[in-house]
C-alpha positions as CSV (number, residue, x, y, z in Angstrom):
1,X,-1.1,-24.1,-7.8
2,X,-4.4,-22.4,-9.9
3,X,-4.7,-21.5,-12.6
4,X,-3.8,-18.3,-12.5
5,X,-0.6,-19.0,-10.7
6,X,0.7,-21.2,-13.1
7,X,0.2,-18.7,-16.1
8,X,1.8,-15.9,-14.0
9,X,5.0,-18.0,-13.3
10,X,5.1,-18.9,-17.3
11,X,5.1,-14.7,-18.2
12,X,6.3,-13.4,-14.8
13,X,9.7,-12.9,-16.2
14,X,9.0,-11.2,-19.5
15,X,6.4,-9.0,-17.4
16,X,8.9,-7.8,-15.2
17,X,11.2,-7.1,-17.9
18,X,9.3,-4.9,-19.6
19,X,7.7,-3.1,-17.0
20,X,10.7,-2.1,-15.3
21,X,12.3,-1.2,-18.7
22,X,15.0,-3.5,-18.1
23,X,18.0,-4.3,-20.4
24,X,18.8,-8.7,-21.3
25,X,22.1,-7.5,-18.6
26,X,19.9,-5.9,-16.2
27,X,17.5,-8.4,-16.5
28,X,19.9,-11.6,-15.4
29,X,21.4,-9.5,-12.7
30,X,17.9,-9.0,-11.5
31,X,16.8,-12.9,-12.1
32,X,20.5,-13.6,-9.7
33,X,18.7,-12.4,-6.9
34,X,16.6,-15.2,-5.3
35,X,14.9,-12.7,-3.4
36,X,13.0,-11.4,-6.5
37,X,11.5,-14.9,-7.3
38,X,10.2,-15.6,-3.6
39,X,8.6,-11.6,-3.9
40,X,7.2,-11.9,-7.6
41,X,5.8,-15.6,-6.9
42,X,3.2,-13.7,-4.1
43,X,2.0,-11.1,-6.6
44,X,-1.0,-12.6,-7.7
45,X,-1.9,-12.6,-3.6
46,X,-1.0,-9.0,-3.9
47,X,-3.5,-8.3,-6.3
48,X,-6.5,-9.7,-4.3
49,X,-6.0,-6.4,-1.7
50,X,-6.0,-3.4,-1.2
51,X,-4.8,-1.6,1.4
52,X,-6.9,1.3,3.2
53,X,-5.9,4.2,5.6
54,X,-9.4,5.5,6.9
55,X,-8.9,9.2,8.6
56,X,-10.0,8.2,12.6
57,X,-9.4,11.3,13.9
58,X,-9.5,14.9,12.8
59,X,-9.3,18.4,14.4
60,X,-8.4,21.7,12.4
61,X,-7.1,19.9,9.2
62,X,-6.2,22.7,6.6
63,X,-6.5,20.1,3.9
64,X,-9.9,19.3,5.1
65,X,-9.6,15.5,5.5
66,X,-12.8,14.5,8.3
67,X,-13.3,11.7,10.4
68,X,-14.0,8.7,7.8
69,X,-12.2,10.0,4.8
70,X,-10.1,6.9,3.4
71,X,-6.8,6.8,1.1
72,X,-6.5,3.7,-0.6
73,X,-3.3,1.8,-2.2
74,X,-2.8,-1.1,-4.2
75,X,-1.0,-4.5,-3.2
76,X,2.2,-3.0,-4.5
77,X,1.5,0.3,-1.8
78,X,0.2,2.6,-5.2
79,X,-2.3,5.3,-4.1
80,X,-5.5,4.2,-6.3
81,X,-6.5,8.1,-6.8
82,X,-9.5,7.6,-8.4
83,X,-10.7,6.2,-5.4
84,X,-9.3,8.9,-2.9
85,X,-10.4,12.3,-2.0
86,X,-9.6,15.1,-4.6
87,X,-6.9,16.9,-2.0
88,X,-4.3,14.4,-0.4
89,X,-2.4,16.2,2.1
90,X,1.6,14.9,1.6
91,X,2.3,15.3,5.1
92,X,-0.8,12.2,5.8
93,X,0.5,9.8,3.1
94,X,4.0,10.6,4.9
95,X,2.7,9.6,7.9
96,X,1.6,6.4,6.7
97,X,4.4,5.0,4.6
98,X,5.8,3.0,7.2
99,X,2.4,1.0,8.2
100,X,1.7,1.0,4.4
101,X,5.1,-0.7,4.1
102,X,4.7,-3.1,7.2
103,X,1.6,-4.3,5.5
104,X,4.1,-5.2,2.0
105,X,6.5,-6.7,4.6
106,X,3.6,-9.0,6.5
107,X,1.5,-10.3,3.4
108,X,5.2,-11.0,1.8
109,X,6.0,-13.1,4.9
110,X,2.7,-14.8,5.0
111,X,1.4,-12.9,8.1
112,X,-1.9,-11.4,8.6
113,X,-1.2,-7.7,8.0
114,X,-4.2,-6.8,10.2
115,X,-2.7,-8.2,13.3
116,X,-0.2,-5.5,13.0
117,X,-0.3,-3.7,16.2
118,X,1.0,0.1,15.0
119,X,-1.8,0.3,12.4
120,X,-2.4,4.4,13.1
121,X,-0.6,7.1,12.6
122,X,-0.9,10.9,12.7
123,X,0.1,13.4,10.5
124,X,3.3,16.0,11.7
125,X,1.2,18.8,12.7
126,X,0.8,18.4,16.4
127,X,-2.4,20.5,16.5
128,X,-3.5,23.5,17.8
129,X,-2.8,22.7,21.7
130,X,0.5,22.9,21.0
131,X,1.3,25.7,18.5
132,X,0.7,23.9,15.4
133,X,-2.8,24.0,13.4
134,X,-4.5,21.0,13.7
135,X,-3.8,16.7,13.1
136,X,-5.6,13.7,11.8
137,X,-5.2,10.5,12.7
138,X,-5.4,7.8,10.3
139,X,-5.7,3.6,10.9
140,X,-4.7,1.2,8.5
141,X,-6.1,-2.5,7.7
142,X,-6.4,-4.5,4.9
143,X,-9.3,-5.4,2.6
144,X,-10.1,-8.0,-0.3
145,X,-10.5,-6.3,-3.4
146,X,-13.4,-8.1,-4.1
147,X,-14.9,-7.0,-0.4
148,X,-14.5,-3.4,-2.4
149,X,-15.9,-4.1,-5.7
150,X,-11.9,-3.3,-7.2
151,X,-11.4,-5.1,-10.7
């Protein structure tokens, strides 16, 4: 165990407390769970990615997301805006939910999130061809923050 590690186990608690605006009852019942121990001990792993859905595919998109275009969400699966095109069409990141949480899942379980093997998705519109307007397709993998230049 680093360094790192071992401080985050020594604060982890009081951290969580506070952050989720938990009450000292709320707080055991939450601690009674051995599932939130296992989850919170791989959040400093969390930290070190971030996960990005890169546009792969895109024909008559009336939110104008093109061909290279990425969305980009924390460890936790939090959209890093800064970092993302000014419009976000809802009906993408709706799309992409249940790879973003597949990737949670895997890294949570120790598994290499970019082995998944449904990594795309497509947003609802089914595209001009067949009455809609237009689609993108998007492809998610995972990357180390540091790869990115995140802090």
């Amino acid at each position: 165990m680093g360094i790192k590690d071992a401080a985050w186990n020594a604060i982890k608690w009081k951290y969580m407390k506070k952050r989720l605006g938990y009450s000292d009852e709320e707080m055991i019942k939450f601690r009674e769970n051995p599932k939130n121990d296992a989850l919170l001990s791989r959040a400093p792993e969390l930290l070190k990615i971030t996960i990005v859905a890169e546009v792969i595919d895109s024909h008559g998109c009336n939110s104008q997301h093109k061909i290279g275009n990425k969305f980009y969400f924390d460890g936790a699966g939090n959209l890093l805006t800064e970092r993302c095109p000014d419009k976000i069409c809802i009906y993408a990141l709706n799309a992409i939910t249940p790879q973003v949480f597949t990737v949670i899942e895997l890294l949570y379980a120790d598994a290499d999130p970019n082995k998944m093997k449904f990594n795309r998705a497509a947003c609802f519109d089914v595209g001009l061809e067949c009455g809609g307007w237009g689609r993108i397709v998007m492809e998610i993998k995972v990357e180390n923050r540091n790869k990115l230049g995140d802090q």
